[in-house]
C-alpha positions as CSV (number, residue, x, y, z in Angstrom):
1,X,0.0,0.0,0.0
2,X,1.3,3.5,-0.6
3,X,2.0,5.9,2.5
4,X,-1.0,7.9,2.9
5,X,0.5,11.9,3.9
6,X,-0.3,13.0,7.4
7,X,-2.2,15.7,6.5
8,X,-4.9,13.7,4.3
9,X,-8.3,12.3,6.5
10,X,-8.2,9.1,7.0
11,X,-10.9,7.7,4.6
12,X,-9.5,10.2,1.3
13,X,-7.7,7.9,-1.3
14,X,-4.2,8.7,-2.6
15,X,-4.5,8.9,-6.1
16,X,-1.6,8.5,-8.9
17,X,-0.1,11.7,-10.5
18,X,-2.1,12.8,-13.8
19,X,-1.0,11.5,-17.3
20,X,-0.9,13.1,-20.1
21,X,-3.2,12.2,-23.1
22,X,-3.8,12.9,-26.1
23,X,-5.4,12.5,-29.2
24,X,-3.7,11.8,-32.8
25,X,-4.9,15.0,-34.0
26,X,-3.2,16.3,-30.3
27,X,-0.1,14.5,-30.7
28,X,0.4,15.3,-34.0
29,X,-0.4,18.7,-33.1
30,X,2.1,19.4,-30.5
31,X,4.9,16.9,-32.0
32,X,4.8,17.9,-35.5
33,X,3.0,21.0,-36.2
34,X,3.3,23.1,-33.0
35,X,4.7,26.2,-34.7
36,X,5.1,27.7,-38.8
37,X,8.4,26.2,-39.2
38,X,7.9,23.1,-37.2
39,X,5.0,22.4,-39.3
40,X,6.8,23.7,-42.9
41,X,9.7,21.3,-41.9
42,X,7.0,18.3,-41.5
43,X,5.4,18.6,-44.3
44,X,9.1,18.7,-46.6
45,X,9.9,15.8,-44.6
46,X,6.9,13.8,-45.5
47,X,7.3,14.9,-49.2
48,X,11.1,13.7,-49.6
49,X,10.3,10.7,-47.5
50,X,7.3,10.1,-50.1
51,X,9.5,10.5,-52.8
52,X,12.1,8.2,-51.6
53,X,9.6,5.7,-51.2
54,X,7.8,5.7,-54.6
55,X,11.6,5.5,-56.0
56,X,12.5,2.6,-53.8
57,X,9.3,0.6,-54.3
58,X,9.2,1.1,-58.4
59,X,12.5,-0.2,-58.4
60,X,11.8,-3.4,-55.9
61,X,8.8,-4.0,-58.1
62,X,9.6,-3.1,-61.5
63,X,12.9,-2.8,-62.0
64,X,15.1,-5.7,-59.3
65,X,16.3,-9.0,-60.7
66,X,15.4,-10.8,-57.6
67,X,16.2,-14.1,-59.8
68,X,19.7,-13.8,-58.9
69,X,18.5,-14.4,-54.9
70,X,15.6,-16.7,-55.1
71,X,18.3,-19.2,-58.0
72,X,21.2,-19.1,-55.6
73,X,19.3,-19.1,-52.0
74,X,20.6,-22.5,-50.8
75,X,23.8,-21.3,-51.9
76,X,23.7,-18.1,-49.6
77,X,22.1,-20.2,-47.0
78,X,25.0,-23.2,-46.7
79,X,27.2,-22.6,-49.5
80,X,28.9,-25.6,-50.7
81,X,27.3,-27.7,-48.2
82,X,26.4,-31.4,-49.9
83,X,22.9,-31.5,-51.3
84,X,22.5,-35.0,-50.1
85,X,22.9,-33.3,-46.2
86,X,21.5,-30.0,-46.5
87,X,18.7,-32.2,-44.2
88,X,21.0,-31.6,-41.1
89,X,21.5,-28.2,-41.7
90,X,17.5,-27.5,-42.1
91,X,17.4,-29.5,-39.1
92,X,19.6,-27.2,-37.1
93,X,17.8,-24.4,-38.6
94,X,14.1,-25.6,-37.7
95,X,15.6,-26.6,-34.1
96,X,16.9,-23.0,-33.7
97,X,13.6,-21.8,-35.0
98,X,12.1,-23.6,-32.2
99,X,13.7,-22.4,-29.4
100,X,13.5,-18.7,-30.5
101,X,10.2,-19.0,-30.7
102,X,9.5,-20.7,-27.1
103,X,12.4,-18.0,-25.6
104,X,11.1,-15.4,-26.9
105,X,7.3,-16.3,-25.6
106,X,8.6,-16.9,-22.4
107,X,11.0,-13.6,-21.9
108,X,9.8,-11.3,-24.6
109,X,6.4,-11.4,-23.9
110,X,6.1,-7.4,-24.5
111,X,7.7,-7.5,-27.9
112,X,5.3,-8.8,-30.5
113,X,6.1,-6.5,-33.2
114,X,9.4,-8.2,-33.1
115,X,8.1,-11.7,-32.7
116,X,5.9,-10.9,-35.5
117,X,8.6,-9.7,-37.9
118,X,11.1,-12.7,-37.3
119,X,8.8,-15.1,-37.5
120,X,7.0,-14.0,-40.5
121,X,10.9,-14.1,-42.0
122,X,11.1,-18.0,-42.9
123,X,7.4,-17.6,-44.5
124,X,8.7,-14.9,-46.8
125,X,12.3,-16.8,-47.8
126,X,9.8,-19.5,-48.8
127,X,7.6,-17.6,-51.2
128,X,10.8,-16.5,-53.1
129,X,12.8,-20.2,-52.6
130,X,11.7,-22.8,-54.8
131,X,11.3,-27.0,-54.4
132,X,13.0,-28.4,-51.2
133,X,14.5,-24.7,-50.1
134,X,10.8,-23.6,-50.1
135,X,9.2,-26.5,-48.3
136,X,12.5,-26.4,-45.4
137,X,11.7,-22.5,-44.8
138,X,8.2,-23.5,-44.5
139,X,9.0,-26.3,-41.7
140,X,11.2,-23.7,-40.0
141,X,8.8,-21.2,-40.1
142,X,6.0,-23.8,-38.7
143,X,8.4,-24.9,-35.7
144,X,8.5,-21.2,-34.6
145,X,5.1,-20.9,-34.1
146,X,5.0,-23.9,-32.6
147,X,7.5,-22.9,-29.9
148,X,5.8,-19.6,-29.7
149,X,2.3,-21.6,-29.1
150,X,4.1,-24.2,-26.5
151,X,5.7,-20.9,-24.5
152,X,2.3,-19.1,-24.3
153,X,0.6,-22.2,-22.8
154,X,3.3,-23.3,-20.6
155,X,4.5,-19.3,-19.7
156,X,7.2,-19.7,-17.1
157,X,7.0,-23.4,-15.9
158,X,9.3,-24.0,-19.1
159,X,12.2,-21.4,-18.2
160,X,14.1,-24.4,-17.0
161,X,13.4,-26.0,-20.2
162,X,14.2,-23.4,-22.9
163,X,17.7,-22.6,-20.8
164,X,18.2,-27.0,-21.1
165,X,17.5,-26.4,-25.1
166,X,20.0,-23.5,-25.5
167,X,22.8,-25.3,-23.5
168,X,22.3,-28.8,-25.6
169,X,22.0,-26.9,-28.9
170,X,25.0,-26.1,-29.6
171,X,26.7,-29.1,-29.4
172,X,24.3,-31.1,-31.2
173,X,24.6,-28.3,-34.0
174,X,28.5,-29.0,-34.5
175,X,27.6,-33.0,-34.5
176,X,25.3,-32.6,-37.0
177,X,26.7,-30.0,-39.5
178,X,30.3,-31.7,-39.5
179,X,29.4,-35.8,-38.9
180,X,31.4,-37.9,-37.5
181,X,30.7,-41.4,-39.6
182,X,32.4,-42.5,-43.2
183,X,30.6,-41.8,-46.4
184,X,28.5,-45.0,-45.7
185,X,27.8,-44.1,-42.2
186,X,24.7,-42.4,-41.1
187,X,26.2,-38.9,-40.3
188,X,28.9,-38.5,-43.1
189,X,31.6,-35.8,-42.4
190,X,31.8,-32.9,-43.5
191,X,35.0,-31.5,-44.1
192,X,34.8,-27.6,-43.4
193,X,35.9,-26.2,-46.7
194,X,32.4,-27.3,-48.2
195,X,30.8,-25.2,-45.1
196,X,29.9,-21.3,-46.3
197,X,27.0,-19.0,-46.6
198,X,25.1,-18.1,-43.5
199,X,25.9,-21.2,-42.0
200,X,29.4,-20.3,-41.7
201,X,28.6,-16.9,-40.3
202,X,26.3,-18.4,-37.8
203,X,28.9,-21.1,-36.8
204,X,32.0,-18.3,-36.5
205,X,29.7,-15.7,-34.5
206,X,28.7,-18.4,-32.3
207,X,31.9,-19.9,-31.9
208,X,33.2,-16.2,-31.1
209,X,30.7,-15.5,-28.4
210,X,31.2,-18.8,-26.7
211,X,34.7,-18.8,-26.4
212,X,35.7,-15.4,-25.9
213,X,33.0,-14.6,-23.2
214,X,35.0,-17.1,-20.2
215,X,38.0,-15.9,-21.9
216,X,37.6,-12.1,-21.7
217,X,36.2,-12.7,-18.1
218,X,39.5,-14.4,-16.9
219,X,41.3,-11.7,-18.9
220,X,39.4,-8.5,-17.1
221,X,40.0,-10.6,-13.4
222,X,43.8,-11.4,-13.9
223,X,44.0,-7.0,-15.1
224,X,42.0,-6.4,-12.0
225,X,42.9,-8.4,-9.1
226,X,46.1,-10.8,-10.4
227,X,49.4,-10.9,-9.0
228,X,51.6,-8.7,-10.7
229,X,53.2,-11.5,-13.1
230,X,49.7,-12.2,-14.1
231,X,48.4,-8.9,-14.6
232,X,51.5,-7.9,-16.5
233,X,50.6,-10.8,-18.9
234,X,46.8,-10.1,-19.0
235,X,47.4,-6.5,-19.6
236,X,50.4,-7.2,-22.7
237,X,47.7,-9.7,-24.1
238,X,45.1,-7.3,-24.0
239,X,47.1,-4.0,-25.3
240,X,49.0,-6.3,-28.1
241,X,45.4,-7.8,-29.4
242,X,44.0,-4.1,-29.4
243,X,46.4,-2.5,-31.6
244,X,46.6,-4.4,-34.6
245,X,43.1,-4.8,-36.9
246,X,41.1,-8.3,-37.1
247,X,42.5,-8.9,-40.5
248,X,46.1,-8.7,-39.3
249,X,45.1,-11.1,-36.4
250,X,42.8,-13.5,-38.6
251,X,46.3,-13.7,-41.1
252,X,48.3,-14.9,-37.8
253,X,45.8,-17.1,-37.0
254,X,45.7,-19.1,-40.4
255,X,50.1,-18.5,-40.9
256,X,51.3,-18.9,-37.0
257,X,49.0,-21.1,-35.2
258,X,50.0,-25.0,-36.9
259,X,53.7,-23.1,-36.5
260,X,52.4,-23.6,-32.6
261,X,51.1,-27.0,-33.0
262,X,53.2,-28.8,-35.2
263,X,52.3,-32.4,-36.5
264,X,48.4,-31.3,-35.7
265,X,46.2,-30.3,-38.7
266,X,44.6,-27.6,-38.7
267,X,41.7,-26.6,-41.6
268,X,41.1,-23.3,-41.9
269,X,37.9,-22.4,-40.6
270,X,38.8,-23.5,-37.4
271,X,42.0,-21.2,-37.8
272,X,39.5,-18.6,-38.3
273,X,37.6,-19.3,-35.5
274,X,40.4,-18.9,-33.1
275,X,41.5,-16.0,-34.5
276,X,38.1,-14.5,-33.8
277,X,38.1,-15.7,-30.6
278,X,41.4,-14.3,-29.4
279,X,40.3,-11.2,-30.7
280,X,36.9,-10.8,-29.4
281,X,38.2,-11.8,-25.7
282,X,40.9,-8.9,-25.7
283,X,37.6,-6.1,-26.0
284,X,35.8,-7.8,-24.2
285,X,38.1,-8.3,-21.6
286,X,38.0,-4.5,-21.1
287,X,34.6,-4.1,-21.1
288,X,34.1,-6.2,-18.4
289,X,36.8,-4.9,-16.2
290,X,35.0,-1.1,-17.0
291,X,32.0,-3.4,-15.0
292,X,34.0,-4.5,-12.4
293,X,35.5,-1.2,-11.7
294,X,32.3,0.2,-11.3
295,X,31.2,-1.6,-8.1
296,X,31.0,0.2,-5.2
297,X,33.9,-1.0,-2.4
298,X,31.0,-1.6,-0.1
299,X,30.2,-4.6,-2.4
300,X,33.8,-6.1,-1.1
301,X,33.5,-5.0,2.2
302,X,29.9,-6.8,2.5
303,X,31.1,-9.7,0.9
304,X,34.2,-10.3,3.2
305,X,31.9,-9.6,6.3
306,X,29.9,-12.8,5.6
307,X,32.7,-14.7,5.4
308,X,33.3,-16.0,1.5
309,X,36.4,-16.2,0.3
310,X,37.7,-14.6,-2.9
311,X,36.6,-17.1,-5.7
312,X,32.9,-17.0,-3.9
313,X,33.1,-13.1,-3.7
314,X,33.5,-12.6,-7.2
315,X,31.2,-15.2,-8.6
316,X,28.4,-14.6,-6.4
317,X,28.7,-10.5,-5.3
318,X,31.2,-8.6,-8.1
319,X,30.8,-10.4,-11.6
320,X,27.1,-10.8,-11.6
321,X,26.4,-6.8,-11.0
322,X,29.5,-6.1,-13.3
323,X,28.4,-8.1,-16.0
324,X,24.4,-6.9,-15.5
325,X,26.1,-3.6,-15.9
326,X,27.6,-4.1,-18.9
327,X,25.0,-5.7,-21.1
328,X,24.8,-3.0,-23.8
329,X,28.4,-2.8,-24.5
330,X,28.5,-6.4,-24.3
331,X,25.8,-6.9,-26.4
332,X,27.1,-4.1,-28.8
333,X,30.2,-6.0,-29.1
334,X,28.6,-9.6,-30.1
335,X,27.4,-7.3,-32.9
336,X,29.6,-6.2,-33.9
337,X,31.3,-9.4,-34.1
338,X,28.7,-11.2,-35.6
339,X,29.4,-8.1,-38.9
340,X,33.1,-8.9,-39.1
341,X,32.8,-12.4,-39.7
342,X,32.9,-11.2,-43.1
343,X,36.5,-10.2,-42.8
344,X,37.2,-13.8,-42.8
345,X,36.7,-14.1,-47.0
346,X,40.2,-12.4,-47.3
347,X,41.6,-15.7,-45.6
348,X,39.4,-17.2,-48.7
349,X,36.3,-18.7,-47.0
350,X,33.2,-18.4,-48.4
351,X,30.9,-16.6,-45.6
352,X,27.5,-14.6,-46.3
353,X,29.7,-11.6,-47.6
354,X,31.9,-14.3,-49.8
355,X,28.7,-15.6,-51.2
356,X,27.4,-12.9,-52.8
357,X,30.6,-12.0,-54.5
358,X,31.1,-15.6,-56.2
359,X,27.2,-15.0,-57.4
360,X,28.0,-11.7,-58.7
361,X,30.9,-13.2,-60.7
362,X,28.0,-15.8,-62.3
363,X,27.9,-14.6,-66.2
364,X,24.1,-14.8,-65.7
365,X,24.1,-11.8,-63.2
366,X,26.7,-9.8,-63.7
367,X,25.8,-6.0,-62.9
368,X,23.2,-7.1,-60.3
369,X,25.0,-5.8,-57.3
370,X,22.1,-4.1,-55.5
371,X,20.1,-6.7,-55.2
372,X,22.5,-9.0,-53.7
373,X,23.7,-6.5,-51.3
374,X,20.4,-5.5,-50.4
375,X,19.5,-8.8,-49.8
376,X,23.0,-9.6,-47.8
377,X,22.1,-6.0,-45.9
378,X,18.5,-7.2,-45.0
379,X,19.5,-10.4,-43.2
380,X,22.5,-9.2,-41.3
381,X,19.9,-6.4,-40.2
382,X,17.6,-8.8,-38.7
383,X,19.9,-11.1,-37.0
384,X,21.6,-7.5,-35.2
385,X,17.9,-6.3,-34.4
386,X,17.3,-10.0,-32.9
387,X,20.6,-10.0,-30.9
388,X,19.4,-5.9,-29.5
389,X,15.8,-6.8,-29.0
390,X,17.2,-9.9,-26.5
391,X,19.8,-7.7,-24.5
392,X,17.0,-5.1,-24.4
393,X,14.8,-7.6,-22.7
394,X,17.4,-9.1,-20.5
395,X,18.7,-5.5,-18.9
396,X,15.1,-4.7,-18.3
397,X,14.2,-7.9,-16.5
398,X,17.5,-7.3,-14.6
399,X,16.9,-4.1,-13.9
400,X,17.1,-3.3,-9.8
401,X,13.8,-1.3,-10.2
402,X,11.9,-4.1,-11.6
């Protein structure tokens, strides 16, 4: 109940403070045409942004060769990937599907625009895709509303559930995409030159995020709180990876590391991914320690007073409000991440970004450069607003006011 003032009778009800409201004629009133040149500056906008439009939808109805995207969709999907087990890449895909759509009806429950938009995204792919492409997006599409429907009805009793999914999914993703078995075994492998597309971007933003998250934590702890051999070595790590550019560190990764690990081989996607890694952990390694450095001493002082030692003090007390603090920049980084996978086509891999240069070089769509980069543009834009939707859901559920 909400402290009643002293001054007030006892039976007199304390009411909320007044809201504003307004009407769309009101709003529009005092938010676009409140004065002469407010309202003059309005109505240019609306024109140029009319004009714009008309220009950008006569050309994506009249004038774009979407051919060249809906002929060579499987190969921007999984790029070389064999035809005969694209099935355990749809399978991944449809699997993924799933568990977006039960997370995100579980923890995004005030975000249907967004729900609405992704999962409207596999329908779409489908109408352009043709044969076994089309009927795939249309399963995938299917399993997240399915996931979306099984979230609503079983709400919070499958948190537990959807945080099993997420945990066992990633493993069984690397089973499945690479095999394990000979060419007359049930899962044949893979090797990983044949990988490509946005499966490969997938797998190396993934791969990133995993491996240099624990990485940049023990990184930011051994700056922080080391002894002084280890914090030297943390901090020459971290300064060293910082100053030189991903491409220089991604060229390292594919020329130095089997120089480190002679005898072993090596492929070269799995060069990339540890050159990703080792980079990503270095930024991240500072953005945590900006976390932990914002912690009030009290934190520590509490902490010792209950009687845990200095491994239960930070896991329990210091990195979970440094790391709540951090989400955005965190988050920003994994982005950011997840658009410099292309880099990894100078090291002559065929990501997203590769893909749509070896279709551009096809004689049959030479010249057609917009439309492949518009289409390359549009799905990088939806897996970043997916990635800032989720971090914008998380910090508010975290939030100490909530």
């Amino acid at each position: 109940m909400s402290a009643r003032p002293a001054s007030l009778p006892a039976h007199a009800e304390v009411l909320p403070p007044p809201t504003e409201r307004y009407t769309v004629l009101g709003w529009l009133r005092k938010n676009l045409f409140s004065t002469w040149y407010n309202a003059l500056l309005t109505v240019i906008s609306i024109v140029l942004l009319a004009l714009a439009l008309r220009s950008l939808l006569d050309w994506t109805l009249g004038q774009a060769r979407w051919e060249v995207i809906t002929t060579n969709l499987r190969l921007f999907l999984v790029g070389q990937y064999p035809v005969a087990a694209t099935w355990r890449v749809w399978a991944c895909v449809a699997l993924l599907s799933l568990l977006i759509g039960l997370s995100w009806s579980i923890w995004g429950r005030g975000r249907r625009a967004g729900a609405l938009a992704s999962g409207a995204l596999p329908f779409a792919l489908a109408i352009l895709a043709e044969d076994e492409t089309r009927l795939a997006l249309g399963i995938t599409g299917a399993m997240g509303v399915l996931g979306f429907v099984i979230g609503r009805l079983g709400g919070a009793r499958l948190r537990r559930l959807a945080l099993i999914g997420w945990v066992a999914y990633f493993p069984l993703v690397i089973v499945l995409v690479s095999g394990w078995s000979d060419a007359a075994g049930a899962l044949p492998l893979v090797t990983t030159n044949l990988w490509g597309g946005l499966l490969l971007t997938l797998l190396l933003t993934v791969v990133g995020i995993v491996f240099s998250f624990p990485l940049g934590v023990l990184l930011a702890l051994g700056r922080q709180y080391g002894l002084p051999v280890a914090r030297g070595l943390c901090v020459m790590y971290i300064e060293l990876i910082r100053g030189v550019p991903l491409v220089t560190v991604l060229f390292m990764a594919q020329l130095m590391l089997p120089l480190f690990l002679p005898g072993v081989t090596i492929d070269r996607v799995v060069r990339a991914m540890a050159g990703i890694v080792l980079f990503s952990a270095a930024y991240l390694a500072e953005n945590v320690r900006g976390g932990l450095q914002a912690i009030p001493r009290g934190q520590y002082e509490a902490a010792r007073a209950l009687g845990l030692n200095t491994w239960k003090m930070m896991l329990l007390i210091v990195l979970p409000q440094a790391l709540k603090a951090v989400i955005p920049i965190l988050v920003g980084q994994f982005i950011a991440l997840f658009k410099d996978t292309s880099l990894v086509v100078i090291v002559g891999l065929l990501d997203l970004m590769g893909i749509a240069k070896t279709v551009l070089a096809q004689p049959d769509f030479l010249g057609l450069q917009a439309e492949v980069y518009v289409f390359v543009a549009l799905v990088y834009g939806i897996f970043c607003y997916l990635m800032s939707a989720f971090s914008q859901r998380v910090e508010a559920r975290l939030s100490a006011a909530r």
